[in-house]
Structures are given as structure tokens and as C-alpha cells.
C-alpha positions as CSV (number, residue, x, y, z in Angstrom):
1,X,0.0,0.0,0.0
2,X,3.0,2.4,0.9
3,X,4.1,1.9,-2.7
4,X,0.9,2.6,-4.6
5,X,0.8,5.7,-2.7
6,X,3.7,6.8,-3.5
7,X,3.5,6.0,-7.2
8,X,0.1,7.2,-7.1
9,X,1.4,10.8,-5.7
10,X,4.2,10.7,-8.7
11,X,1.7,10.0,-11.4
12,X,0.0,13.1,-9.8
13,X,2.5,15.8,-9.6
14,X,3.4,14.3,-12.9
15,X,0.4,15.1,-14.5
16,X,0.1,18.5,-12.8
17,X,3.7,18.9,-14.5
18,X,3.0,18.0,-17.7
19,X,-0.3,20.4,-17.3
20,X,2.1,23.4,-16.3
21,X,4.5,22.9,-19.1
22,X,1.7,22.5,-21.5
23,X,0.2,26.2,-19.8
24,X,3.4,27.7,-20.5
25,X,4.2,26.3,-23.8
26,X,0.9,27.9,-24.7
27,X,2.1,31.3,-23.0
28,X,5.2,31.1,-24.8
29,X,3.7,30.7,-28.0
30,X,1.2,33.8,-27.3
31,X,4.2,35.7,-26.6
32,X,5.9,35.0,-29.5
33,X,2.4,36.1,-31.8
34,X,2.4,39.3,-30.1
35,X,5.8,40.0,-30.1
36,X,5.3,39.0,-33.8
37,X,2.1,40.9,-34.4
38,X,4.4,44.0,-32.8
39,X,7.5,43.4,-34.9
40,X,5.2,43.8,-38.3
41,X,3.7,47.1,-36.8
42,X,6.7,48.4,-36.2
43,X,8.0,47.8,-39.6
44,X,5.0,49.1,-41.0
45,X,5.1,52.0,-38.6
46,X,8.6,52.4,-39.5
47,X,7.7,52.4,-43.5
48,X,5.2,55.1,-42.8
49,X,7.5,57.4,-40.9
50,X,10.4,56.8,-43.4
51,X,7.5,57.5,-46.2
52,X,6.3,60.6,-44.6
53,X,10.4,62.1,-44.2
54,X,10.2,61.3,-48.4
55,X,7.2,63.4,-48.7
56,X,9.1,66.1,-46.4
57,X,12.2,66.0,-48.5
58,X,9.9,66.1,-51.6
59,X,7.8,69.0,-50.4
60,X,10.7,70.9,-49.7
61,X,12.6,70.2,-53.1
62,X,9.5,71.3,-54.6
63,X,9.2,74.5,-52.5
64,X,12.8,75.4,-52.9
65,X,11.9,75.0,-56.9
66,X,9.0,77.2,-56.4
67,X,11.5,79.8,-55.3
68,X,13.9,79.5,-57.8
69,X,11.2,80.4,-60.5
70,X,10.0,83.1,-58.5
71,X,13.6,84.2,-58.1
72,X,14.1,83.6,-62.2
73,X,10.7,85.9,-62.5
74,X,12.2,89.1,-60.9
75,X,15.3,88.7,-63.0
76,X,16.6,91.2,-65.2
77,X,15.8,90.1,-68.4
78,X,12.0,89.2,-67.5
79,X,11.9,92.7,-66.1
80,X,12.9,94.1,-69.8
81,X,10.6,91.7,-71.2
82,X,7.5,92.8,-69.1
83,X,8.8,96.4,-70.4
84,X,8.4,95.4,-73.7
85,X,5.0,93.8,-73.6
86,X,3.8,97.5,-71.7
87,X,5.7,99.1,-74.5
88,X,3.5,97.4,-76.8
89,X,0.4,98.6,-75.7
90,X,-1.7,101.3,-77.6
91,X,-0.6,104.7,-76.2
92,X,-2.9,107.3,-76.1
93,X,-2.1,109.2,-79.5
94,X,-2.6,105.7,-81.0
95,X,-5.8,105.1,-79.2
96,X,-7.0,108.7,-79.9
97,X,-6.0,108.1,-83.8
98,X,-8.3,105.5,-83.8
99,X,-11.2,106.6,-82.1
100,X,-11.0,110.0,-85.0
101,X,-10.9,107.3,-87.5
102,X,-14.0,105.6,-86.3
103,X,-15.6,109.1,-86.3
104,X,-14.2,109.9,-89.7
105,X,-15.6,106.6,-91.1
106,X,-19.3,107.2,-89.6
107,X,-18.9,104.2,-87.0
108,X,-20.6,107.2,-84.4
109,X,-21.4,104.6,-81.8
110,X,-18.2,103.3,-81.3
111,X,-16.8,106.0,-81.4
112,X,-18.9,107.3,-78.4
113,X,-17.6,104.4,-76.7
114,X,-14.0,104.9,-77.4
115,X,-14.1,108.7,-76.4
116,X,-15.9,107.9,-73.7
117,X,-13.5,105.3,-72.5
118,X,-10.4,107.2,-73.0
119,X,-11.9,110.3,-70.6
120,X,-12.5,107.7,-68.1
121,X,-8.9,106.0,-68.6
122,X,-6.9,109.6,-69.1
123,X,-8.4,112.5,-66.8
124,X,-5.6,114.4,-66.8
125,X,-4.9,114.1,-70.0
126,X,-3.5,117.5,-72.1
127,X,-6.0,116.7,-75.0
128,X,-9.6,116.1,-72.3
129,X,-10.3,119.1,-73.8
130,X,-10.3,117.5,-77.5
131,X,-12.4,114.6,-76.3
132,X,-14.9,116.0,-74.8
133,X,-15.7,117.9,-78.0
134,X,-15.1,115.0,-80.1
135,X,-17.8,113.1,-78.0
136,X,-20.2,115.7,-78.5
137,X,-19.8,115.9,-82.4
138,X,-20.4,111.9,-81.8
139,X,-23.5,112.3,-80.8
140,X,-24.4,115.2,-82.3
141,X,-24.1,113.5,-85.6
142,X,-26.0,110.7,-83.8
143,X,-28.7,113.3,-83.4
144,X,-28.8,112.4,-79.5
145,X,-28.7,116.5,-78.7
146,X,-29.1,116.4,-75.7
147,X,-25.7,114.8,-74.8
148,X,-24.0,116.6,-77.2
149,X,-24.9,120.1,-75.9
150,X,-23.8,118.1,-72.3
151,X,-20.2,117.6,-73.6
152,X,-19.6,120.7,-76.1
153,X,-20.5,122.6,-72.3
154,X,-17.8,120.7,-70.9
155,X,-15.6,120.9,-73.5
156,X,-15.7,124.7,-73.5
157,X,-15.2,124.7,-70.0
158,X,-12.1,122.4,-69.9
159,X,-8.9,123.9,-69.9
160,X,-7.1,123.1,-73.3
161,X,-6.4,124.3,-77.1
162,X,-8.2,127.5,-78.0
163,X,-9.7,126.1,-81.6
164,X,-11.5,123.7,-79.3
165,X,-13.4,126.5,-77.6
166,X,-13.8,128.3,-81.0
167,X,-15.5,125.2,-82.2
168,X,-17.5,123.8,-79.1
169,X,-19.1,127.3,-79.0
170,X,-20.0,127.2,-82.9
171,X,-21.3,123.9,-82.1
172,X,-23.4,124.6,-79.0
173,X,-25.4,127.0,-81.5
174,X,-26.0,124.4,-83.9
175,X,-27.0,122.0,-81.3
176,X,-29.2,123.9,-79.7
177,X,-31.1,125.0,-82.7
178,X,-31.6,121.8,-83.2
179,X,-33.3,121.6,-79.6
180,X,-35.5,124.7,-80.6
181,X,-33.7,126.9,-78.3
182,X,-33.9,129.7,-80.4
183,X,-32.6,132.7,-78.4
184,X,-29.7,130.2,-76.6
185,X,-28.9,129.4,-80.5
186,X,-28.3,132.9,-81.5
187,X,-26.3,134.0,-78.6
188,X,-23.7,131.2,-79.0
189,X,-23.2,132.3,-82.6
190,X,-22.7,136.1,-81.5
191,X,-20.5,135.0,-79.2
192,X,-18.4,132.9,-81.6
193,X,-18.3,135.7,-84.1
194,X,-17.7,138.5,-81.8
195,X,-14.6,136.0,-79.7
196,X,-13.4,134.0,-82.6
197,X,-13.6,136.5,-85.8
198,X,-11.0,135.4,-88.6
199,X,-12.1,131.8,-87.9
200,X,-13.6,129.0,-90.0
201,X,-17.1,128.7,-89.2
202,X,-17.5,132.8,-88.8
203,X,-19.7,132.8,-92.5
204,X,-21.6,129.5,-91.1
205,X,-22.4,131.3,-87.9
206,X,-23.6,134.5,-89.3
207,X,-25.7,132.4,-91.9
208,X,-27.4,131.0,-88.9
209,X,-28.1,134.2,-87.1
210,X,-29.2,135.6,-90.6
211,X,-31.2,133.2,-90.8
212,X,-32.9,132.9,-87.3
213,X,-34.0,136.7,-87.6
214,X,-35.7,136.4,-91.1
215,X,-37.7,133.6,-89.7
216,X,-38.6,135.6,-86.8
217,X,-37.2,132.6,-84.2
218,X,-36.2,135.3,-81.8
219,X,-37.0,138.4,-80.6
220,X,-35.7,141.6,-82.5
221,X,-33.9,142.7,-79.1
222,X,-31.3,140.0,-80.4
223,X,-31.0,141.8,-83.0
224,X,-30.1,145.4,-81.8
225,X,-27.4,143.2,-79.1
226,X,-25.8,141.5,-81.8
């Protein structure tokens, strides 16, 4: 009986040994999957952080590029060259060339247009004067009267070349006969007459005033001032 027991308690702790190894065999090998599962994230962790430092080094190879051409942009030569292109813009004879030939050629509307565009673009320029006339004889030979007698005002009143006011102020009395204003009419064309004798329209503008007084227009007070 003392030797089953014994045997018996060997079997037992055998067992129970055989148990334990098997529990830590099984740890082990848990271990070893996580320590796996962790070696492959770090690698791919380390891929992505070594990827990333590319895209750095690419970004900045890129940016320092980027600079380069904007260095190259300021350079000398592109300077000239951005010269050249401004240089090769209308100026504003050639612009004002063209907008008399539109007139000259009957194309009234654009030329309204043009005239218009180049008071807008050059206020202060020496020729505002010019334009301002050269809009109203735009519209006046649109027959839109109304604007014209607008701009021939402000031509007249616009610092400039002397002929301009000779022959805004002849025009004001053929615009506004054509508005009916009579007695307005007849005083611009004494006025042109009596301030701009020796000049081209002086027949035209005494032909008008001739003419206003035989058709009894105005009153013969005009007459006696004139």
C-alpha cells in the first residue's frame, strides 16, 4: 500500500507537470504572436514614418523650386521683357488716332464708346479738352442732342487748345437750334463771331443768325445786341 501511494502521488504531480508545461508552452507561444504581431507594426510603422520624411524631403525640393522660379521671374531680363509687352500697348495718341478714324468713317457709336473710354482712362490728359468735343460731335451726328450740348458745355469749360473752344461754341449754337432753343442758339453764334472772328465757321455762324432773324425765331432785341 506504501508503494501505490507513493506512485500514485508521482503520477499526480506528474500530471500536474505536464499540465504546467503545456500552460506555459501555450504562453510562450502567445508571446511569441504578439511579439510577432508587434515586430510587423513596427516595420510598417517604421515604412510610414520613413514614407512621410520622403514626402518632407519632396515637399521641400518642390518649394525650394517654387523659389527658384520666382527668383528667375524678378530677373533682369524678364523685367525688360515685361517692359516690352507695356511698351507694346496702344498709347494714347494711337488710341485717340483710332477713335478720330472711327468718327471719320461714320462708325458714331463706337466712337462714343472709345471717347468715352479714353476720358474715363486719361483725366488728366493735355487733350480732355479734345475729347470731350469730339464726343459731343459723336453724338451730335448721332442726333442724340441732348448729350451733345452736355459735352460741347464741358468741353468749352475744360482747360485746353483755343480752336477747341472756337469750335465747341459754334457747335453749341447748332445744337441747340436743333433743340429749338432759339434765343440760346443765336447767342452762342454772336459770341463765336464777336470772340473767334477770322475763324472757319464765322460765315456758317452768321448764316445762322441771318437766318434765325428772317424767320422771326427770336426776338428783334437779339438783334439790336448782336
Amino acid at each position: 500500500m506504501p508503494f501505490i501511494k507513493k506512485h500514485g502521488i508521482l503520477i499526480i504531480l506528474g500530471v500536474i507537470i505536464i499540465i504546467l508545461v503545456g500552460l506555459v508552452t501555450k504562453f510562450n507561444n502567445k508571446n511569441i504572436q504578439l511579439l510577432t504581431e508587434l515586430t510587423v507594426k513596427n516595420s510598417i510603422i517604421e515604412k510610414i514614418i520613413s514614407e512621410k520624411d520622403s514626402l518632407k524631403a519632396v515637399i521641400a525640393t518642390l518649394f525650394q523650386k517654387n523659389n527658384v522660379k520666382d527668383t528667375l521671374k524678378i530677373t533682369p531680363q524678364n523685367v525688360v521683357k515685361k517692359e516690352n509687352k507695356i511698351k507694346k500697348d496702344p498709347s494714347f495718341e494711337e488710341q485717340y488716332e483710332n477713335s478720330l478714324k472711327l468718327f471719320n468713317i461714320g462708325s458714331f457709336t463706337k466712337a462714343t464708346k472709345e471717347f468715352t473710354r479714353l476720358i474715363q482712362a486719361y483725366p488728366d490728359s493735355k487733350l480732355l479738352k479734345n475729347l470731350y468735343y469730339w464726343l459731343g460731335l459723336s453724338y451730335y451726328s448721332l442726333e442724340n442732342f441732348d448729350l451733345a450740348h452736355k459735352n460741347f458745355l464741358i468741353s468749352l469749360k475744360t482747360k485746353g487748345y483755343r480752336n477747341k473752344s472756337a469750335d465747341a461754341t459754334f457747335m453749341l449754337g447748332k445744337t441747340l437750334y436743333q433743340m429749338n432753343k432759339f434765343a440760346d442758339s443765336f447767342e452762342y453764334f454772336a459770341k463765336y463771331n464777336k470772340k473767334f472772328n477770322n475763324n472757319r465757321y464765322n460765315k456758317s455762324a452768321k448764316f445762322y443768325m441771318e437766318m434765325l432773324l428772317k424767320d422771326k425765331k427770336i426776338g428783334k432785341n437779339k438783334k439790336k445786341n448782336s
